[in-house]
Each structure stands twice: as structure tokens, then as C-alpha cells.
DSSP file (Angstrom, degrees, kcal/mol; ACC not computed):
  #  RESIDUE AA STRUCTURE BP1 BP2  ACC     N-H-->O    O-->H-N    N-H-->O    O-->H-N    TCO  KAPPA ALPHA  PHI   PSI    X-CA   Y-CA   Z-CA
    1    1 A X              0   0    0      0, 0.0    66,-0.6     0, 0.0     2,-0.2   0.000 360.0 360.0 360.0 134.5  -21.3   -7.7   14.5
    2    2 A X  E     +A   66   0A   0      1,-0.1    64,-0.2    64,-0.1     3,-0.1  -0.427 360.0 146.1 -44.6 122.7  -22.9   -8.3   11.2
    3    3 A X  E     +     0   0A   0     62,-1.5     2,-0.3     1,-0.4    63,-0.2   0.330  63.8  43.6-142.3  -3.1  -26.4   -7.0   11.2
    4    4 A X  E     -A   65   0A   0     61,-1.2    61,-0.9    39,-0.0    -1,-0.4  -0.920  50.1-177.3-131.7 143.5  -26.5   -5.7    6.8
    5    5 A X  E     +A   64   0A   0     -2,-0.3     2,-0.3    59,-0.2    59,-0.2  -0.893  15.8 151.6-123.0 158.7  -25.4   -7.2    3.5
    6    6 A X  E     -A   63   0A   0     57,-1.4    57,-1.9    -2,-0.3     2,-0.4  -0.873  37.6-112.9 177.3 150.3  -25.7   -5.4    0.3
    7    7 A X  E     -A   62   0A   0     -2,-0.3     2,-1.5    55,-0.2    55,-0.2  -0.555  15.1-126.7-102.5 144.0  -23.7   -5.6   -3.0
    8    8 A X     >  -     0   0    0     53,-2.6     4,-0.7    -2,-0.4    29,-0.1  -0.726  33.0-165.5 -68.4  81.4  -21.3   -2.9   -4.9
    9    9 A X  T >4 S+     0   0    0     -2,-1.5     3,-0.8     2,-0.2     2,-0.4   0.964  71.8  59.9 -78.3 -35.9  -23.4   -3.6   -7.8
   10   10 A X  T 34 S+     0   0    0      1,-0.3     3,-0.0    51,-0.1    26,-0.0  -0.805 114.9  37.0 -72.2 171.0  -20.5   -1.6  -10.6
   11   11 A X  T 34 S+     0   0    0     -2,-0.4     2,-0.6    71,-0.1    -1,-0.3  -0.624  94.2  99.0-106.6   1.4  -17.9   -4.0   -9.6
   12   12 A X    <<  -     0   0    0     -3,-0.8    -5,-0.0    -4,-0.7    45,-0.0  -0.647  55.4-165.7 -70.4 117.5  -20.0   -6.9   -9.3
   13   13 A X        -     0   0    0     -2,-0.6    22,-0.1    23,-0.1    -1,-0.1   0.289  34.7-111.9-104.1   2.9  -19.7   -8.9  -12.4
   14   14 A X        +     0   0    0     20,-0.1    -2,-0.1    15,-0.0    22,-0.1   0.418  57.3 149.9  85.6  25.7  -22.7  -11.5  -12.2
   15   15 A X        -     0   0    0      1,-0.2    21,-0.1     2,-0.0    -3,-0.0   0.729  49.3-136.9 -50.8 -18.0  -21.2  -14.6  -11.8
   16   16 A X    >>  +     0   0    0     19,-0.1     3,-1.2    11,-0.1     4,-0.5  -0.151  61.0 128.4  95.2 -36.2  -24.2  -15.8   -9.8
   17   17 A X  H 3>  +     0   0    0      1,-0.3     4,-1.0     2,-0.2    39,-0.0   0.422  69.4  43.1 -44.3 -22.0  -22.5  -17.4   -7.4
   18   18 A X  H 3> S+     0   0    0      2,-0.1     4,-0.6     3,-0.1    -1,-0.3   0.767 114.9  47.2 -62.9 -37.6  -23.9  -16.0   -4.4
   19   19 A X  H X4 S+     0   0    0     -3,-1.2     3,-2.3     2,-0.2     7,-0.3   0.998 113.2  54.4 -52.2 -73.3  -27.7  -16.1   -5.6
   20   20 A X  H >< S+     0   0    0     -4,-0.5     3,-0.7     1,-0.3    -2,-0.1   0.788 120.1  34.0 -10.8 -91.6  -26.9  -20.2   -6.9
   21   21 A X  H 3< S+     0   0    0     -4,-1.0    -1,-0.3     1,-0.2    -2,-0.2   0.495 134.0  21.1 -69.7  -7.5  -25.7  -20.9   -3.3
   22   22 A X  T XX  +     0   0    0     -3,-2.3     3,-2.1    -4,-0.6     4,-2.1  -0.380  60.6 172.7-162.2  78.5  -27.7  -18.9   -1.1
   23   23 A X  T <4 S+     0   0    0     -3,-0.7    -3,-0.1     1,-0.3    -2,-0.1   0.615  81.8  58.7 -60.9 -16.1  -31.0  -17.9   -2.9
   24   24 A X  T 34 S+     0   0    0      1,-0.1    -1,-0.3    -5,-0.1    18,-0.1   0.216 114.6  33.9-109.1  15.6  -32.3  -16.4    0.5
   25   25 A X  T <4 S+     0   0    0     -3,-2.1    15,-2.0    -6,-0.2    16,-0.5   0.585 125.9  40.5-108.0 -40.0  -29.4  -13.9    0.8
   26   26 A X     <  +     0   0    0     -4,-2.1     2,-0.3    -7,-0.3    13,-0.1  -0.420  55.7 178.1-122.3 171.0  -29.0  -13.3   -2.8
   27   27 A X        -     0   0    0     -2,-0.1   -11,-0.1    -3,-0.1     9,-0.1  -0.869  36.5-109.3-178.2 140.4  -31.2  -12.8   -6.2
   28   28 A X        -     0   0    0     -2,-0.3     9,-0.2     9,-0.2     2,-0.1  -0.404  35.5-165.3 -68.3 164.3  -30.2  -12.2   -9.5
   29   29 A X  E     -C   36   0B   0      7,-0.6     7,-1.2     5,-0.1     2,-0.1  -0.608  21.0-132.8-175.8 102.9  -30.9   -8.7  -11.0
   30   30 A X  E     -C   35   0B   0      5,-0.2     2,-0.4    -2,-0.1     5,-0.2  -0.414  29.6-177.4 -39.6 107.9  -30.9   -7.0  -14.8
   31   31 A X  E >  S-C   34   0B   0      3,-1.2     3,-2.2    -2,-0.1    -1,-0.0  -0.960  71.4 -33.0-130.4 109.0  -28.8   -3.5  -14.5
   32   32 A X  T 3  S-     0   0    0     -2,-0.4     2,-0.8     1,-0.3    -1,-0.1   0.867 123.6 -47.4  47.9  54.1  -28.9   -1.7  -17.7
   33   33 A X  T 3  S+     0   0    0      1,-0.1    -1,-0.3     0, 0.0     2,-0.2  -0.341 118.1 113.8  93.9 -24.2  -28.9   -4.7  -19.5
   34   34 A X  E <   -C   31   0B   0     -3,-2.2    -3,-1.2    -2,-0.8     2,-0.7  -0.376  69.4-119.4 -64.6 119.2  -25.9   -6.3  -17.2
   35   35 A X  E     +C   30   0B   0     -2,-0.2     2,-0.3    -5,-0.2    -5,-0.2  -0.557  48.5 165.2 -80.8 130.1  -26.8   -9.4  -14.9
   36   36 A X  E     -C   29   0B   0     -7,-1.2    -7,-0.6    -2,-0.7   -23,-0.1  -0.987  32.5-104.8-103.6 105.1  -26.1   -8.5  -11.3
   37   37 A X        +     0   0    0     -2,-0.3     2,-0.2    -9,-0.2    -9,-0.2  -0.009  27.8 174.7 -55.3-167.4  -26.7   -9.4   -7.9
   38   38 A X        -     0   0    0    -32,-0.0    -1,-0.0   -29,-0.0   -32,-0.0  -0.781  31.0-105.5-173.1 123.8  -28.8   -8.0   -5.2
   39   39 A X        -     0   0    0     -2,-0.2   -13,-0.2     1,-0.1   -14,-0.1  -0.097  11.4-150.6 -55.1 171.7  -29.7   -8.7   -1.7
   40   40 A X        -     0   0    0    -15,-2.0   -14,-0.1     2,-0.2    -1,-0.1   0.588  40.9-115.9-118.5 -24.5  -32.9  -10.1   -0.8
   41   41 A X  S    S+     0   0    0    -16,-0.5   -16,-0.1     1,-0.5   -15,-0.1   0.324  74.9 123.9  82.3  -4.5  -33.0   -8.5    2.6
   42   42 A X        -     0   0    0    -18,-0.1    -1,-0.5   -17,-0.1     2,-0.3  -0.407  44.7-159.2 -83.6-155.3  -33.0  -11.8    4.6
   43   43 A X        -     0   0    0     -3,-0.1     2,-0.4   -39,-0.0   -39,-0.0  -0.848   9.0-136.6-157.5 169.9  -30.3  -12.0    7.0
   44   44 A X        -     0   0    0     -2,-0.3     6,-0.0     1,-0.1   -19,-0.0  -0.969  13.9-135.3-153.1 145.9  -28.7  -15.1    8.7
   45   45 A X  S    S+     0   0    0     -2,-0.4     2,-1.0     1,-0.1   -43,-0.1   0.533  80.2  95.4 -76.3 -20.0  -27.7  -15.2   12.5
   46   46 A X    >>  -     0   0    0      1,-0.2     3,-1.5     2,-0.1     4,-0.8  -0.714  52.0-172.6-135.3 112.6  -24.3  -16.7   11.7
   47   47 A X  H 3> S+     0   0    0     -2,-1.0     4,-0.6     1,-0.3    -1,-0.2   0.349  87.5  53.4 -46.7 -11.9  -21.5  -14.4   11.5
   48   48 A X  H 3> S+     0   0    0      3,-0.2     4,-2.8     2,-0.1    -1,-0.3   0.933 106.3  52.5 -87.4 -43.3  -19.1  -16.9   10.2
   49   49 A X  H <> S+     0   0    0     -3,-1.5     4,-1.8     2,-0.2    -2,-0.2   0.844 111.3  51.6 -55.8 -31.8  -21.5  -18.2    7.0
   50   50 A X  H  X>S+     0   0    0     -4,-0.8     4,-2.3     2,-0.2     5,-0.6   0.938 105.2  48.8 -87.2 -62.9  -21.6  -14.8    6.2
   51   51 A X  H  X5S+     0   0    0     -4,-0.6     4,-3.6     1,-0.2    -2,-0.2   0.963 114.7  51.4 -38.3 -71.4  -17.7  -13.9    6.2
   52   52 A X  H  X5S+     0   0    0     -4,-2.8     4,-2.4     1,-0.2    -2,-0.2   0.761 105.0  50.4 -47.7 -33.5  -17.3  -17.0    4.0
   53   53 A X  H >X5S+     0   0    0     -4,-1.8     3,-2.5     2,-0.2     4,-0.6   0.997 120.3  36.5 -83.9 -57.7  -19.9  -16.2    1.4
   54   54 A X  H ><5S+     0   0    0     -4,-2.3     3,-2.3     1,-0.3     6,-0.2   0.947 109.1  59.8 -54.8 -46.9  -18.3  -12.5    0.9
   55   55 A X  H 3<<S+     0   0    0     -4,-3.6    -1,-0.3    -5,-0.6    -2,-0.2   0.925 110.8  53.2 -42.1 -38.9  -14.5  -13.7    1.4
   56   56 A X  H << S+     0   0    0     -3,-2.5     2,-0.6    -4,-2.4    -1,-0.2   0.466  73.6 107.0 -95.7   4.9  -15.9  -15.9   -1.9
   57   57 A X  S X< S-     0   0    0     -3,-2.3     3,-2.6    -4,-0.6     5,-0.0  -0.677  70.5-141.5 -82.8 118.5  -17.1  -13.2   -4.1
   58   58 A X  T 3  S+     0   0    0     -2,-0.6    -1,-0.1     1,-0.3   -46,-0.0   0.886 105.7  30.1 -58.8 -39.7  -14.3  -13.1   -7.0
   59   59 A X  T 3  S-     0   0    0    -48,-0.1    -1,-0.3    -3,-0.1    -3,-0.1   0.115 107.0-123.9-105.6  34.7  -14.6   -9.1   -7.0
   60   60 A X    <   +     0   0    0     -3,-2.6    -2,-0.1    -6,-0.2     3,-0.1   0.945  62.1 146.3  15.9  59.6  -15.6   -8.7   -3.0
   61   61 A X        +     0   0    0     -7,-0.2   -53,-2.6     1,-0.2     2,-0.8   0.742  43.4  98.7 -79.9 -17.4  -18.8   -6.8   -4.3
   62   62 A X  E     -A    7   0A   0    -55,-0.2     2,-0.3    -8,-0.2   -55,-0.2  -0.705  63.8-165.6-119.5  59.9  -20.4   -8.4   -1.4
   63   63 A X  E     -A    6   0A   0    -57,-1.9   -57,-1.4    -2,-0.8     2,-0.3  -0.433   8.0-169.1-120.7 118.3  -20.5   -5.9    1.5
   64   64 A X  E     +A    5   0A   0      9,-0.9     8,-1.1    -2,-0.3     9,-0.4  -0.604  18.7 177.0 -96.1 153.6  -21.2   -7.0    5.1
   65   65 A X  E     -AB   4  71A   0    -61,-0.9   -62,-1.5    -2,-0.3   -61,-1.2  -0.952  23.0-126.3-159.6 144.6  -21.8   -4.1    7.6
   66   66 A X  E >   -A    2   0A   0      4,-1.8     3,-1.8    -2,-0.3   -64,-0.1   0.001  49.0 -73.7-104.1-158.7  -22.7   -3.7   11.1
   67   67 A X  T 3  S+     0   0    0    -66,-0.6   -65,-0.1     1,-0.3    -1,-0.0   0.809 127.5  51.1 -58.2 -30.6  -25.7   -1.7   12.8
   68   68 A X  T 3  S-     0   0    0      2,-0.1    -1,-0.3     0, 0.0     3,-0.1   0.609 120.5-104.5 -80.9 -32.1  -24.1    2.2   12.1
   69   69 A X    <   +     0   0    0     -3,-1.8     2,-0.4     1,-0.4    -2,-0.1   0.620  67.8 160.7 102.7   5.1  -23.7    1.2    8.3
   70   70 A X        -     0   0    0      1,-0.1    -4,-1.8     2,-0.0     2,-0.5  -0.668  48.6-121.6 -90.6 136.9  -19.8    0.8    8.9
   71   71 A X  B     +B   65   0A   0     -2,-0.4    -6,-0.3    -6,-0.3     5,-0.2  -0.766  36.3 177.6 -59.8  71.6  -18.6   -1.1    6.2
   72   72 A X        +     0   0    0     -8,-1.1     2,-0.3    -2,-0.5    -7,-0.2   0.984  59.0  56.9 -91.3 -52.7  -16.9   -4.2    8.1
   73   73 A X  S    S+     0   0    0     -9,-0.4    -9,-0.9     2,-0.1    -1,-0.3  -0.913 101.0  28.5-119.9 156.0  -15.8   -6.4    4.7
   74   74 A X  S    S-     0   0    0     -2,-0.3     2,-0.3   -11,-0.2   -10,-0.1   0.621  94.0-139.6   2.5 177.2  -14.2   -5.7    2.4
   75   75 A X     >  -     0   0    0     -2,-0.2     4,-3.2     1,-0.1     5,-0.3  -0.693  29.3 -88.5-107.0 163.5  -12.1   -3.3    4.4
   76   76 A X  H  > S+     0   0    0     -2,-0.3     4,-4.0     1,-0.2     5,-0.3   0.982 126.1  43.6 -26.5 -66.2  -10.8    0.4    3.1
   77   77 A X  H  > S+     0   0    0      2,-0.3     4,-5.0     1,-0.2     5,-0.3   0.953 105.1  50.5 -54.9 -60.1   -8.0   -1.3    1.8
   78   78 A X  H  > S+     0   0    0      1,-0.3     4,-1.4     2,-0.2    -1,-0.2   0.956 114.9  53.0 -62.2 -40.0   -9.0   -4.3    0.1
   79   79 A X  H >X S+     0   0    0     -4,-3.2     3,-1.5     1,-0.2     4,-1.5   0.966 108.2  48.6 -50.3 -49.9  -11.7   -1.8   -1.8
   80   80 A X  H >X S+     0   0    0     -4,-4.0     4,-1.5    -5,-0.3     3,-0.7   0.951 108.4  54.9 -69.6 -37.6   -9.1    0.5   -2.8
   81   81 A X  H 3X S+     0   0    0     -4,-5.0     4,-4.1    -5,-0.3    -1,-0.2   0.902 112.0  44.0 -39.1 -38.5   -7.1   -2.7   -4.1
   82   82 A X  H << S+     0   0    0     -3,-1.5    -2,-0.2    -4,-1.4    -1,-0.2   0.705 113.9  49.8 -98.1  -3.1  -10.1   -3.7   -6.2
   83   83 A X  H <X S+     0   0    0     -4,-1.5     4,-0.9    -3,-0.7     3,-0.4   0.764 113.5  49.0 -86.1 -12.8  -10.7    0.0   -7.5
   84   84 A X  H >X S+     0   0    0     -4,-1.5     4,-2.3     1,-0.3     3,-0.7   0.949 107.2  51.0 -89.3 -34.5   -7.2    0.3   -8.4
   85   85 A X  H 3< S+     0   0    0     -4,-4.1    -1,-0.3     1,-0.2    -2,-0.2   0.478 109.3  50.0 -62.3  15.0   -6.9   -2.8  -10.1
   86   86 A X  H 34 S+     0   0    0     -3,-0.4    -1,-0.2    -4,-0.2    -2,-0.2   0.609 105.6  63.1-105.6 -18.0  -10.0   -2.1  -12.4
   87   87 A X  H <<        0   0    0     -4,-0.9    -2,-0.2    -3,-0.7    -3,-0.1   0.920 360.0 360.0 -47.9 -56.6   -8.4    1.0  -13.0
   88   88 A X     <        0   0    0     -4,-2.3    -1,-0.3     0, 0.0    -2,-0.1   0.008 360.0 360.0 -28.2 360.0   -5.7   -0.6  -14.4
């Protein structure tokens, strides 16, 4: 179960699109001159909204986790996909 969100702010590339659509999840945020997100701290009861909005984050910066801190999306994998393409 979902119970955290919070963003991978280095690969997150600011498109806004999470703040824009869901200002009470999300908030824009100046890092080292770069526009960012950042979670707000609310939270929303429904585990499905919450999948969509990370599945729609272009670089999955968008990191859902359950009560322990385990890392539920992205998965291992799909992060090590997006560290190896930036590598690239």
C-alpha cells in the first residue's frame, strides 16, 4: 500500500506537470537555479490516482513508497533503466 510520495529531484527535469495537475501533491521548487518538483506532504487515499500520476512522470522522478520506505514505483529496474540512459 501506498502511504509516501517524494521526487528524485536530479533526474527530475521540471516539466511541471505534476504540480499543474495536482497542486496538493505537488509544488514547484528552485534547486540551484534549476526548476524542480517537490511534494507538498498531502497524500491521497486512492492508490490508483497515485500510480497514474507517477506512471506519467516523463523521467519517473516520482517515487511512491509504502510504510517501511520501500520504494514501490519505479521499481529497481525501471531506475536502473533511467540511470543508465542518462548515462548515455
Amino acid at each position: 500500500m501506498i502511504t509516501k510520495l517524494d521526487i528524485d529531484q536530479p533526474s527530475c527535469i521540471g516539466c511541471g506537470t505534476c504540480w499543474v495537475t495536482n497542486p496538493e501533491l505537488f509544488r514547484e521548487d528552485r534547486l540551484n537555479g534549476e526548476l524542480k518538483a517537490a511534494a507538498t506532504g498531502g497524500m491521497l487515499a486512492d492508490q490508483q490516482r497515485l500510480q497514474l500520476i507517477a506512471e506519467g512522470c516523463p523521467t519517473l522522478s516520482i517515487l511512491l513508497m509504502d510504510a517501511n520506505g520501500t520504494v514501490l514505483f519505479p521499481t529497481a529496474e525501471q531506475r536502473a533503466a533511467r540511470s543508465q540512459a542518462v548515462e548515455w
